[in-house]
C-alpha positions in Angstrom: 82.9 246.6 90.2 84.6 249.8 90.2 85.1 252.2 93.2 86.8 255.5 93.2 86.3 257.3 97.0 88.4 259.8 95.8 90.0 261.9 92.4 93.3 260.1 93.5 92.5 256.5 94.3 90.4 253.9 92.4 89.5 250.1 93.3 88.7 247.5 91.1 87.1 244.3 92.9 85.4 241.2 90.4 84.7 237.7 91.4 83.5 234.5 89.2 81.7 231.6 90.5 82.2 228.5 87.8 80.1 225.8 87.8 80.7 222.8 85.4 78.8 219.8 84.8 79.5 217.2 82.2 77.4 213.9 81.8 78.5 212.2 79.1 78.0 208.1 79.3 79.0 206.2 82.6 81.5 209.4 83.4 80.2 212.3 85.0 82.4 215.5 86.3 81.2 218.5 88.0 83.5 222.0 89.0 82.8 224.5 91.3 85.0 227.4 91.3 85.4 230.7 92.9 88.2 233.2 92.0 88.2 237.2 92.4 90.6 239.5 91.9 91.4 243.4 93.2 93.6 246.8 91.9 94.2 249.1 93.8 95.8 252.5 92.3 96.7 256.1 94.0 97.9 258.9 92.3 99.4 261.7 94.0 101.2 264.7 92.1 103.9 263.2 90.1 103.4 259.5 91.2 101.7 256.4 91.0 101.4 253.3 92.9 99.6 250.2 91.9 98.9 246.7 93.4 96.5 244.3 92.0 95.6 240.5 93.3 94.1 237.5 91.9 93.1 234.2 93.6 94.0 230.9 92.6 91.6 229.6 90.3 90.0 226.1 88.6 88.8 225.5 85.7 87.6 223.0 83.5 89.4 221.9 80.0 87.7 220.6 77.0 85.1 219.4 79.6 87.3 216.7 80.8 91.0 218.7 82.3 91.1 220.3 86.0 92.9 223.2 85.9 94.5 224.8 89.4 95.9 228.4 89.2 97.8 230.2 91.7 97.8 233.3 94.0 99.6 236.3 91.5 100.1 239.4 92.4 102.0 242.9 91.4 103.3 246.0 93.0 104.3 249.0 90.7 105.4 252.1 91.6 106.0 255.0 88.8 107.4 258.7 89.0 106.7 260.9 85.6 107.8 264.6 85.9 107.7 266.3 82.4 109.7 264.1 79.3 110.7 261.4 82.1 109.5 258.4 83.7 110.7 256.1 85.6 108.7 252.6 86.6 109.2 250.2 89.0 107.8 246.3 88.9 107.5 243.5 90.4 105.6 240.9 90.0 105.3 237.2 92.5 108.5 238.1 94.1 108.0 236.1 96.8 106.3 233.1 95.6 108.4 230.2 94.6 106.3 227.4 93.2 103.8 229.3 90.5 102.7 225.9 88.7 99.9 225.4 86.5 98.2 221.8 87.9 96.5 220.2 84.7 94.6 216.9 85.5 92.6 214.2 84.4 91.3 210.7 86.4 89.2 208.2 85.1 88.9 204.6 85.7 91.0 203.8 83.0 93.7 206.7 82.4 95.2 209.0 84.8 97.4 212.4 83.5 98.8 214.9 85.5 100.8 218.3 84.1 102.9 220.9 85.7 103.5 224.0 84.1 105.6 226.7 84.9 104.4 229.8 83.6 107.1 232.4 82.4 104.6 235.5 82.2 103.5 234.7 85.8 106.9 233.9 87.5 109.0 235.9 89.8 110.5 239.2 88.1 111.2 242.2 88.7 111.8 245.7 86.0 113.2 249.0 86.3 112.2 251.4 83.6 113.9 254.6 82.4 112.4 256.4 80.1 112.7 260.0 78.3 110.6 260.6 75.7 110.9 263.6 73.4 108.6 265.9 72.2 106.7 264.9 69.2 103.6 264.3 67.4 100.5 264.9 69.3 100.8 265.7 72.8 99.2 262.3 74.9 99.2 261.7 78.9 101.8 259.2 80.1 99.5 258.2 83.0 95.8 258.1 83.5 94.5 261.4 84.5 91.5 261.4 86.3 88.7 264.0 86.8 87.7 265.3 90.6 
């Protein structure tokens, strides 16, 4: 669902419910999940701020894996004033164990698996940039209509 209460500030806001059932022989395995995530960005004259949030998350792997996510989140910030732009990131900052739970339990085998994930860890990025005048003209950032 998309909101926009004003030319200058939109909201995103979507949820899943999961619901996973397996019968297969003697071994049964259900899921219920529920996960959403939000963005939030405001533009105002030269800038742009965003912030978006997700949930942690399960899931179900080849109908036989648990898989536990964690909270994620991101901040940006972004100044463009004619050929220049500079962006600001960051992105879990202050979130120190982002692991990826994989795992499996049955009477006869038992697995667990932590994963770090390196495009969800902590970082941060600073981005200069001047771009010069060529080719068809195109908007750096999203304009939106009033």
């Amino acid at each position: 669902m998309t909101y926009k209460p004003s030319g200058s500030l939109n909201m995103k806001l979507s949820s899943q419910w999961i619901e996973h059932l397996v019968r297969e022989g003697t071994e049964h395995r259900s899921l219920s999940s529920i996960s959403g995530s939000a963005m939030v960005n405001y533009y105002i004259q030269d800038f742009s701020f965003s912030v978006s949030l997700a949930t942690p998350s399960r899931d179900l792997i080849d109908s036989q894996i648990s898989r536990k996510t964690y909270w994620q989140y991101q901040l940006s910030a972004m100044w463009k004033h004619g050929n220049w732009a500079i962006e600001a990131n960051a992105n879990n900052l202050f979130m120190m164990k982002n692991n990826i739970v994989d795992e499996l339990s049955t009477p006869y085998y038992s697995f667990k698996q932590i994963n770090q994930s390196r495009s969800y860890n902590q970082y941060a990025t600073l981005k200069i940039v001047y771009s010069f005048d060529y080719g068809k003209k195109t908007s750096k950032t999203p304009d939106y209509e009033t």
